[in-house]
C-alpha positions as CSV (number, residue, x, y, z in Angstrom):
1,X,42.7,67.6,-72.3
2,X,39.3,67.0,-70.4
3,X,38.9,68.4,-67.0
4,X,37.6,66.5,-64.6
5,X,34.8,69.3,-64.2
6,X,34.3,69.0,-67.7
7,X,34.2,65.3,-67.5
8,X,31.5,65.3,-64.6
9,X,29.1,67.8,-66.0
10,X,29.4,65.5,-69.3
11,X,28.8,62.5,-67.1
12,X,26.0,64.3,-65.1
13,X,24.1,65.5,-68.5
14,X,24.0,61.6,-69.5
15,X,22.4,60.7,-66.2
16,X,20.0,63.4,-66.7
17,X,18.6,62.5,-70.3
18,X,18.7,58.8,-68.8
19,X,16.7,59.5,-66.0
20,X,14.5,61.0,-68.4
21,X,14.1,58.4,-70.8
22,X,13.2,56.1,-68.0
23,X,10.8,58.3,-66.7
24,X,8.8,59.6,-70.2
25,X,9.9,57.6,-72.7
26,X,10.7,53.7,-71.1
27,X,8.0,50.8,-71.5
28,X,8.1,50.0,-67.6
29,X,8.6,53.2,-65.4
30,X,5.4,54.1,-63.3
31,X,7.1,57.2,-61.6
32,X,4.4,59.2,-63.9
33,X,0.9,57.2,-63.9
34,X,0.4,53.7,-63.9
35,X,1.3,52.4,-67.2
36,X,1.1,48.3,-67.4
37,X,3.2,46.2,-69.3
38,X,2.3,43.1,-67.8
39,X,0.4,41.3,-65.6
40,X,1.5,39.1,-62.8
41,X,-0.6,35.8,-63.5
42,X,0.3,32.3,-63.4
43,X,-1.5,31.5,-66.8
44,X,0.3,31.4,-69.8
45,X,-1.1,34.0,-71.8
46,X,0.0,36.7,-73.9
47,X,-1.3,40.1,-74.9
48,X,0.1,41.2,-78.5
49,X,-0.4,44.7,-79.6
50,X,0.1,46.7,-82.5
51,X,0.9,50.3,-83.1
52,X,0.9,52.9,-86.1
53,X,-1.7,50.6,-88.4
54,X,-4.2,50.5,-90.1
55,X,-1.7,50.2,-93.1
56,X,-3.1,48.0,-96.2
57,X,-2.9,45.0,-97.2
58,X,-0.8,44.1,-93.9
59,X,-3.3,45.2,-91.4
60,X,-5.7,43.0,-93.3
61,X,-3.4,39.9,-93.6
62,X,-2.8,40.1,-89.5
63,X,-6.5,39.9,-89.7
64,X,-6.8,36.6,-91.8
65,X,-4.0,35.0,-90.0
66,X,-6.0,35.8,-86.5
67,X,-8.8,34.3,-87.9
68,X,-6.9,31.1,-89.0
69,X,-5.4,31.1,-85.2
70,X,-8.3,31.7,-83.8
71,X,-6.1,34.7,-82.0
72,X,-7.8,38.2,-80.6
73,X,-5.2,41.1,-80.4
74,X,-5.4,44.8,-79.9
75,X,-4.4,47.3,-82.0
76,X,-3.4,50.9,-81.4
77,X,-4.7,52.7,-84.3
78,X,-2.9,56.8,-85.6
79,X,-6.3,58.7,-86.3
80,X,-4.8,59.7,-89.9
81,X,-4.5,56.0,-91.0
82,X,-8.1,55.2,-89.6
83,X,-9.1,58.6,-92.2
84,X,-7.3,56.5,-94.8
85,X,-8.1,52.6,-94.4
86,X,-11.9,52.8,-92.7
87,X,-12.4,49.7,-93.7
88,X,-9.2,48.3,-92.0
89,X,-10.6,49.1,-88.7
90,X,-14.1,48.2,-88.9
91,X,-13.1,44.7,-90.1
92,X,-11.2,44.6,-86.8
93,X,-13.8,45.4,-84.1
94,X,-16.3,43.0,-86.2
95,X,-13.8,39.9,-85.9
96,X,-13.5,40.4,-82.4
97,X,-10.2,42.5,-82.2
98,X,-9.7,45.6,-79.6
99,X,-9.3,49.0,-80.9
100,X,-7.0,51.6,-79.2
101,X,-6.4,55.2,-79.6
102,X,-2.2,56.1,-80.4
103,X,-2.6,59.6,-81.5
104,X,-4.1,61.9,-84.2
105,X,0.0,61.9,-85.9
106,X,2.1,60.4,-84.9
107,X,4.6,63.1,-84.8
108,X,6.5,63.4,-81.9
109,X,6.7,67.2,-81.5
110,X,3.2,67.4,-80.9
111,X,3.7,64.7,-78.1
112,X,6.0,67.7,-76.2
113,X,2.8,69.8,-75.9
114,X,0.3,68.4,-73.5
115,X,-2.6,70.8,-75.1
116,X,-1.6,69.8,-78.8
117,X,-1.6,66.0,-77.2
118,X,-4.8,66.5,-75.8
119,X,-6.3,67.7,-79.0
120,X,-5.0,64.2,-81.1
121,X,-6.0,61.9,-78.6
122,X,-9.5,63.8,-78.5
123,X,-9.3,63.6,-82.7
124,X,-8.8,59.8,-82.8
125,X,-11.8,59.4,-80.3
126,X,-14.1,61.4,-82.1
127,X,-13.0,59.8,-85.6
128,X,-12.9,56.3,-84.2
129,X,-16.6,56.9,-82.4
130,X,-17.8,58.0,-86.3
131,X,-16.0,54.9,-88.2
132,X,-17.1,51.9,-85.6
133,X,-20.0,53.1,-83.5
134,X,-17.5,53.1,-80.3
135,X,-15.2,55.6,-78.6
136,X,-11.7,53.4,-77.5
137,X,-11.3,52.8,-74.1
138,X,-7.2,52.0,-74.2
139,X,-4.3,54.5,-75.4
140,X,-0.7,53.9,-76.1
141,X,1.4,57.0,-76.5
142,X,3.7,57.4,-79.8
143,X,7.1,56.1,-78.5
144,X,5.8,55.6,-75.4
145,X,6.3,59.1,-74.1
146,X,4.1,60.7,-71.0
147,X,3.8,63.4,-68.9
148,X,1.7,64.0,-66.2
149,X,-0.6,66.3,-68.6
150,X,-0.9,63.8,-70.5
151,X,-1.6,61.6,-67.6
152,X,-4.6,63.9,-66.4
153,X,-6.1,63.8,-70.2
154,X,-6.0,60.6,-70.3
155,X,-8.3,60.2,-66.9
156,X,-10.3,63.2,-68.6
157,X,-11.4,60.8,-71.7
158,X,-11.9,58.1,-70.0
159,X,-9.0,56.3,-71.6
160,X,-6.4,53.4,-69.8
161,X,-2.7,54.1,-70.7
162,X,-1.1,50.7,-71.9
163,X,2.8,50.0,-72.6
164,X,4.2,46.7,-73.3
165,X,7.7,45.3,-74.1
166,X,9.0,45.3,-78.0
167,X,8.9,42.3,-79.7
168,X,12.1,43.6,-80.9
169,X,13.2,47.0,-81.0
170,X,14.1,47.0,-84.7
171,X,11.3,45.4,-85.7
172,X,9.3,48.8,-86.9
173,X,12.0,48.5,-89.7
174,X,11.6,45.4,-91.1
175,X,14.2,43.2,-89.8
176,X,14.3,39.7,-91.1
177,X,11.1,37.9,-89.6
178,X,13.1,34.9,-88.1
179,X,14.9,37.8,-85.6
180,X,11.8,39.4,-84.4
181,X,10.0,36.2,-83.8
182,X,13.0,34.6,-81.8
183,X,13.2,38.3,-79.6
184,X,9.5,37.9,-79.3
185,X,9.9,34.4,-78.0
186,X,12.8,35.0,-75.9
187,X,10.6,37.7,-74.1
188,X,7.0,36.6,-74.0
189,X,6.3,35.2,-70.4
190,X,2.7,34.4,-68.2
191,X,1.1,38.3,-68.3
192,X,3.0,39.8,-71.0
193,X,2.0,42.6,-73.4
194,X,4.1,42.4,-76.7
195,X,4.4,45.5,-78.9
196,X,4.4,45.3,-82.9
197,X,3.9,47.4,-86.1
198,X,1.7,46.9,-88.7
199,X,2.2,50.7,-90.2
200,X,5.3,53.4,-89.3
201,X,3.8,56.1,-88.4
202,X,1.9,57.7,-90.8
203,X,4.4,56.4,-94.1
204,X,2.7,53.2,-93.6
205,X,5.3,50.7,-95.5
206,X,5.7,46.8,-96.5
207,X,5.0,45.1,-93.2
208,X,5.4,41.6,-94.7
209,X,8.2,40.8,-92.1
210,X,6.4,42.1,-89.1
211,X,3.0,39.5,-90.3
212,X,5.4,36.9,-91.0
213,X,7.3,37.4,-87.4
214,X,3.8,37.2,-86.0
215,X,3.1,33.8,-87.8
216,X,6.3,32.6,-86.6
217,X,5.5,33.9,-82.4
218,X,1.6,32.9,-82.8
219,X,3.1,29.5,-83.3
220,X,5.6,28.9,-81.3
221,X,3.9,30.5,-78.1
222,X,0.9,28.0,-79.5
223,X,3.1,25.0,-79.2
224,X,4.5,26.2,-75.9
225,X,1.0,26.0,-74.4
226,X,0.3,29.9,-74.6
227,X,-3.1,31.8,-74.8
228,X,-3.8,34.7,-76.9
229,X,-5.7,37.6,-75.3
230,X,-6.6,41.2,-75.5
231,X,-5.3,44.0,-73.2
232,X,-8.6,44.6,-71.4
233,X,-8.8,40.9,-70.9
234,X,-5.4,40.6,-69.5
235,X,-5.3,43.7,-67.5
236,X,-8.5,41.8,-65.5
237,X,-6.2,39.3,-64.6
238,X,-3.9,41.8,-62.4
């Protein structure tokens, strides 16, 4: 049988590693640095991201349905998938789209070390600067984790930490498009920043679900009288 010692250390090492998921890992604690997810504003706008691209053809096929929509997003771009779709990214910053840095990797281990973390985020910047003519002024952490290191880098370079809520938390892995889109709806509201995939970290993958869940939200939000708007633009709205 359990004790009840045994039971309450158990119970008290669960509220530890939930504390610190809140803390490091969740997409609306501020106990670390500020770190918006939305803003408050009474106009109906949205902010949609996307993390762990550029990954062809998807990255590109967001890119022709934003230009059919007449939508601007932002996009969090892993420096090794800029290395490998150049292209991808340029074509983005010329159609009016804004670039952000989300690490060298992508590999969470190296997130652990604020040194190593420093070193990607500096990477990205330096690779972005050489692709596009400009150094990104926005960075989203892989899996949202943060530390205060990270924190002081981050004021270092220049750089605006940016979360946002999942359009659905499954979505990375290609769920049906019809059950990302409806999460995505169910959570969009005046000031929000949404948070997609076009790529998986640095395996890239068949994103057709994620561009067709994007159809499906660009729409719908349309119809429901939303704007579309990029995170620097939002964030002036707080």
């Amino acid at each position: 049988m359990r004790t009840a010692a045994g039971m309450g250390v158990g119970a008290g090492a669960l509220s530890a590693a939930a504390l610190t998921y809140w803390v490091r890992m969740s997409s609306w604690s501020q106990r670390l640095g500020p770190f918006p997810w939305h803003v408050e504003t009474d106009r109906r706008v949205v902010a949609l991201t996307f993390d762990d691209g550029p990954n062809e053809p998807y990255t590109s096929q967001l890119a022709d349905l934003f230009v059919e929509r007449g939508v601007h997003a932002t996009f969090f771009q892993v420096g090794l998938n800029v290395k490998a779709f150049p292209d991808a990214t340029r074509r983005l910053l010329a159609d009016g789209h804004e670039i952000g840095n989300h690490s060298w990797s992508h590999d969470f281990t190296r997130c652990l070390r604020d040194s190593v973390m420093a070193d990607e985020i500096l990477r990205t910047q330096d690779l972005q600067e050489e692709i596009t003519g400009q150094r990104p002024t926005l960075y989203r952490p892989p899996w949202l984790w943060r530390s205060r290191g990270l924190f002081r880098t981050l004021r270092e370079q220049g750089l605006t930490p940016v979360s946002g809520e999942f359009a659905h938390e499954f979505e990375p892995f290609q769920i049906p498009a019809a059950w990302t889109a409806r999460r995505a709806l169910g959570r969009a509201s005046p000031g929000k920043i949404l948070i997609f995939h076009d790529g998986y970290d640095i395996r890239g993958g068949d994103h057709t679900q994620t561009v067709r869940a994007v159809q499906l939200t660009v729409d719908r939000l349309r119809d429901a009288g939303y704007e579309f708007v990029t995170v620097p633009e939002l964030l002036a709205l707080g």
